[in-house]
N, C-alpha and C positions, 0 to 999 in steps of 0.2 A: 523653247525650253531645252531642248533636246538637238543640238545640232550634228554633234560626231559620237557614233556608240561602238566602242570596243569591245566584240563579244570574243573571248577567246576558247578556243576547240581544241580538242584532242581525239575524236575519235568518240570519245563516249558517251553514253544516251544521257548524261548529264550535259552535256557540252552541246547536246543536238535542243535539249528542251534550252537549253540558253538562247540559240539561232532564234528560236523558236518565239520566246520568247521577246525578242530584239524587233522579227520583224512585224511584232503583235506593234510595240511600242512605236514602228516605223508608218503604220498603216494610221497612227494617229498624228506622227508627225512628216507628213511624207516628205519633207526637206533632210530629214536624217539623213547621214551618211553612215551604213554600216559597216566599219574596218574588223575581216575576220582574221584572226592574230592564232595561230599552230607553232608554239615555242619546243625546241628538241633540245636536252639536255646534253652538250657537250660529251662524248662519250672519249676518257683518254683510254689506249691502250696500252701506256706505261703503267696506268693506275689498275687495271685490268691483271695485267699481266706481270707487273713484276720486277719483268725480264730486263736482260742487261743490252740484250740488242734489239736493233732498230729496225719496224718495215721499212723497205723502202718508201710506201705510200702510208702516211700515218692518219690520213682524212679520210680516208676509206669508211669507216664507221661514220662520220660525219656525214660523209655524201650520200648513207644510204639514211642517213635518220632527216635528214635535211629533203631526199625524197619522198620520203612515206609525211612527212611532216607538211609539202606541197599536197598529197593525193587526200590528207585529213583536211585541208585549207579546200581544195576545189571538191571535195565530197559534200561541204557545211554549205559553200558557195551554189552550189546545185540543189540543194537542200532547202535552201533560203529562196532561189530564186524558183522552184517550185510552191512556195509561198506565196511570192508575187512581190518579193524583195527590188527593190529599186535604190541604187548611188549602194554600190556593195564593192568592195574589194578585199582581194586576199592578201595577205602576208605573212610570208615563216622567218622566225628568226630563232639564232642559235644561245644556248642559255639557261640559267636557273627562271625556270617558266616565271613564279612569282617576281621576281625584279625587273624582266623584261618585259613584261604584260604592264607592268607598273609604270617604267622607264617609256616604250612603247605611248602607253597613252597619253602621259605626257608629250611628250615631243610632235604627239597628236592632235593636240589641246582637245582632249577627247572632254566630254561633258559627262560621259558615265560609262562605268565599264561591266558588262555581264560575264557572270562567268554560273559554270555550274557546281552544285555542293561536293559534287565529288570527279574526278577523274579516272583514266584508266588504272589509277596504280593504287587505288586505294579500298584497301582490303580489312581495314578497322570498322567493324560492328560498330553502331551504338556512337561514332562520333557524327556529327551534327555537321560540319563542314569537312573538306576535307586540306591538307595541309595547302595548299597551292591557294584555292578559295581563302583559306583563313591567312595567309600572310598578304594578299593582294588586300582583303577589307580594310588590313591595319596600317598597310604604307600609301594605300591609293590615296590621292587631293583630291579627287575628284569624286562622288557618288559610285559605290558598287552595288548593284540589283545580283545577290544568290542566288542560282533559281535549284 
């Protein structure tokens, strides 16, 4: 049923009952492949800042969100495999998280993608998904489980 499952992480206890949840669905299908996917949001320092001059190193931001974005992928990864998670890998990529998770599972030929109802940045009461969750259900081809 269920051969490649895209669960993507950020850090948050929605993102961890996602793992969580993946490797509940892996224990039924022990062929799954779980791809854990930590998307970091391009950070520009022009757009930051303004300013008319240039660092010399303008990836600096990048390289440190593209780090911690690695330490939330092998956090889920440990996580999972404290579970008893089997065929798991990580991967971080850089990006508006919804398109990449998207784009991502395709290129995946992923069969379902988990994600969780909310992330770390979401601080609205009362909504039911959170913005990342809700634009992945509406462009994903493939099956999405909320958790």
């Amino acid at each position: 049923m269920f051969k490649r499952i895209v669960v993507a992480v950020d850090g948050s206890d929605s993102s961890l009952r996602a793992v969580d949840k993946a490797v509940q669905l892996q224990k039924l299908l022990p062929e799954a492949e779980i791809l854990l996917i930590c998307v970091y949001k391009h950070h520009s320092l022009f757009e930051a800042s303004l300013s008319i001059g240039r660092p010399a190193e303008m990836d600096i931001p990048d390289k440190v969100l593209s780090e911690y974005a690695r330490e939330v992928v092998n956090f889920a990864k440990a996580h999972a495999q404290e579970l008893q998670a089997t065929h798991l890998r990580g991967f971080v990529r850089g990006g508006r998280p919804s398109k990449v998770i998207v784009r991502f599972a395709k290129e995946k030929d992923a069969d379902l993608i988990v994600v969780g109802t909310r992330g770390t940045h979401s601080d609205k009461e009362g909504m039911l998904l959170g913005s990342v969750s809700h634009r992945v259900t509406s462009a994903a081809r493939c099956p999405v489980l909320v958790v």
